[in-house]
C-alpha positions as CSV (number, residue, x, y, z in Angstrom):
1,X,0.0,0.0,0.0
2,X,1.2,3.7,-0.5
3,X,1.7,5.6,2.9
4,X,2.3,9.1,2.9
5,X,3.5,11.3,4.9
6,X,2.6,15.2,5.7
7,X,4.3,18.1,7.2
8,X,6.5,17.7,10.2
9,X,5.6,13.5,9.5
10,X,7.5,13.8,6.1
11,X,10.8,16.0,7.7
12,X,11.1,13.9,10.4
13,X,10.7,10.9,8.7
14,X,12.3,12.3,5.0
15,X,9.9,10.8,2.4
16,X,7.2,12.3,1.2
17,X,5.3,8.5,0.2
18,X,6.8,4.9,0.1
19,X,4.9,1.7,-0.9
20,X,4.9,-0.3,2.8
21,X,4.4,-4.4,2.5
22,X,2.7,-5.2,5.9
23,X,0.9,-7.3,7.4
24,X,-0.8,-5.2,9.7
25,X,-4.8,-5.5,10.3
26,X,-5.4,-2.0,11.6
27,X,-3.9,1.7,11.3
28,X,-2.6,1.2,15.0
29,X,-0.7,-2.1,13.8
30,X,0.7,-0.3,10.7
31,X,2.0,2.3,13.0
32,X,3.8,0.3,15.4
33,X,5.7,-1.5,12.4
34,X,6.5,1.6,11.4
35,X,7.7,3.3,14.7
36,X,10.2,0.1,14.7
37,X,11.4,0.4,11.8
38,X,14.2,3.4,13.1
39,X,14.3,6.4,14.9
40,X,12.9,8.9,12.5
41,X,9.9,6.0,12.1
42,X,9.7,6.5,15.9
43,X,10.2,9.9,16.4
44,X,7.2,10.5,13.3
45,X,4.3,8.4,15.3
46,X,5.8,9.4,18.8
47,X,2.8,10.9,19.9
48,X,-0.4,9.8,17.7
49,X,-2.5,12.6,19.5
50,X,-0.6,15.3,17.3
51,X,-1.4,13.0,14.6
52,X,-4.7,12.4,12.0
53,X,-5.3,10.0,9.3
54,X,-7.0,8.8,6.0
55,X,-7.5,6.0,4.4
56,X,-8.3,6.5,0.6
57,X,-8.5,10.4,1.1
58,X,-10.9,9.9,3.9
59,X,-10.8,10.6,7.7
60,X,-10.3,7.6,9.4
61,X,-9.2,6.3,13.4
62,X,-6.2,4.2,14.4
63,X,-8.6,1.2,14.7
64,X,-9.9,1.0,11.4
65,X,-9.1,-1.8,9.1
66,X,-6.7,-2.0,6.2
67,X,-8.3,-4.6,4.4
68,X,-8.6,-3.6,1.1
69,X,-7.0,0.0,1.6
70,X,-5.0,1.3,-1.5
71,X,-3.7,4.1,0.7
72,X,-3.0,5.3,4.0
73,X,-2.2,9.2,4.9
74,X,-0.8,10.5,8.1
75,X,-0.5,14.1,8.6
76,X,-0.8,16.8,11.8
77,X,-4.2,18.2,12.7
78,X,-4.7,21.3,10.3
79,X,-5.3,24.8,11.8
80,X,-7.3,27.9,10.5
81,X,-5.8,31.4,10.5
């Protein structure tokens, strides 16, 4: 599946999308495999409060399935201004 990253998610981290092989069931799985991948990993998903996703460009929770998701989005919460 494509994951992509947003924001401070992509500096920290330094990719803007990669295609992820996983196994994971859920958005929470998918982020611990990715938080152990390496320290940037870690340091990305450090604190998932700061942190909003979508699955298939829509708003979605961190205990939502993956079956059948093309692509998963992680960005910070947006503010107006």
């Amino acid at each position: 599946m494509k994951v992509l990253y947003f924001a401070w998610m992509r500096e920290r981290i330094g990719l803007p999308s990669e295609n992820v092989e996983t196994s994971a069931g859920t958005v929470r799985a998918l982020v611990a495999e990715l938080a152990a991948r390496e320290e940037r990993y870690a340091a990305a998903f450090a604190d998932m409060r700061a942190v909003r996703v979508a699955l298939d460009q829509k708003m979605s929770d961190l205990d939502a399935p993956l079956d059948g998701v093309r692509e998963v989005a992680f960005f910070p919460p947006m503010t107006g201004g």
